[in-house]
N, C-alpha and C positions, 0 to 999 in steps of 0.2 A: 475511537477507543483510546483505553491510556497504554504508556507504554507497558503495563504490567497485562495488561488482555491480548498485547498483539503479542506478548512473548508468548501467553499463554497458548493463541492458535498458532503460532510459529512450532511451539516442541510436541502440543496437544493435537495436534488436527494432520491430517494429509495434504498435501498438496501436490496438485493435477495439471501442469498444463495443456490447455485443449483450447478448440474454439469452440465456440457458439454463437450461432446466429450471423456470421462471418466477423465474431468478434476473438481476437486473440488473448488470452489470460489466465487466469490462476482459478479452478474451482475448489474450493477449500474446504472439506469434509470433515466434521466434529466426528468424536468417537461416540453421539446418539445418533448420528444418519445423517445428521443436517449438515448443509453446505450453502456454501454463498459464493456469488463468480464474483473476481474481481478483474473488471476489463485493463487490460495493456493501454492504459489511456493517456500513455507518455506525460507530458510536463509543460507548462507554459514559463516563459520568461520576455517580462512584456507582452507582446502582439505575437512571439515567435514562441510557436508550437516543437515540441521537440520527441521525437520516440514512439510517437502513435505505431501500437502496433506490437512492438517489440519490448515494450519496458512499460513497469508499472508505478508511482509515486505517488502513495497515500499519506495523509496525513495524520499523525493521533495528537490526542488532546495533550498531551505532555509536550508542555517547553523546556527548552534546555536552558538549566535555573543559572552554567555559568557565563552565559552568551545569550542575551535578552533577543537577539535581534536572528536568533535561531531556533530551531525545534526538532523534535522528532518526529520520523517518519518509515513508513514501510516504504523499500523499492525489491522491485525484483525483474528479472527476466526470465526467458525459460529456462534457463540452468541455476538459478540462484533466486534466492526470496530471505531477506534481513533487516535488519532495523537500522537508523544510522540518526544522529542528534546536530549535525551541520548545514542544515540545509536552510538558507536565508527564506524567512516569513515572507517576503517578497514576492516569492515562486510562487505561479499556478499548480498546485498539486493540488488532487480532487480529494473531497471531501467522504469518507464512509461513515453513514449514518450508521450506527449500534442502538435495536432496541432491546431494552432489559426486560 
């Protein structure tokens, strides 16, 4: 998503954390019913895995236009879910497909 859709589910939508299926994370409920899990799928940097479990770091389509070499991205835990624009392209953060 770009950064203007994750604002959008960020103030528009609910968000729930729960598990499922022995997974930890964010179920996010639009104000028509619909929801989507996003698993606690922590981060990679290099071979090292970081947070499984307890933190979430997704990525959106928007780069951050004054630092090439960084981007936007959603992170969250269970007390907290935000946006943040410094995080090196380099980073494993998982990918959320958006279909329109």
């Amino acid at each position: 998503p770009t950064y203007e859709e994750m604002n959008e589910l960020r103030t528009e939508c609910t968000w729930t954390w729960t598990t499922q299926n022995s997974v930890n994370g964010y179920k996010v409920t639009g104000p028509n019913g619909n929801s989507i899990f996003l698993p606690a799928a922590g981060y990679r940097n290099g071979s090292d895995l970081y947070s499984v479990g307890s933190s979430g770091y997704y990525w959106l389509r928007s780069l951050n236009q004054s630092y090439p070499s960084s981007a936007y991205y959603l992170y969250f835990y269970s007390e907290f879910y935000g946006t943040r624009s410094d995080s090196y392209r380099s980073y494993g953060h998982p990918v959320r497909a958006v279909m329109q």
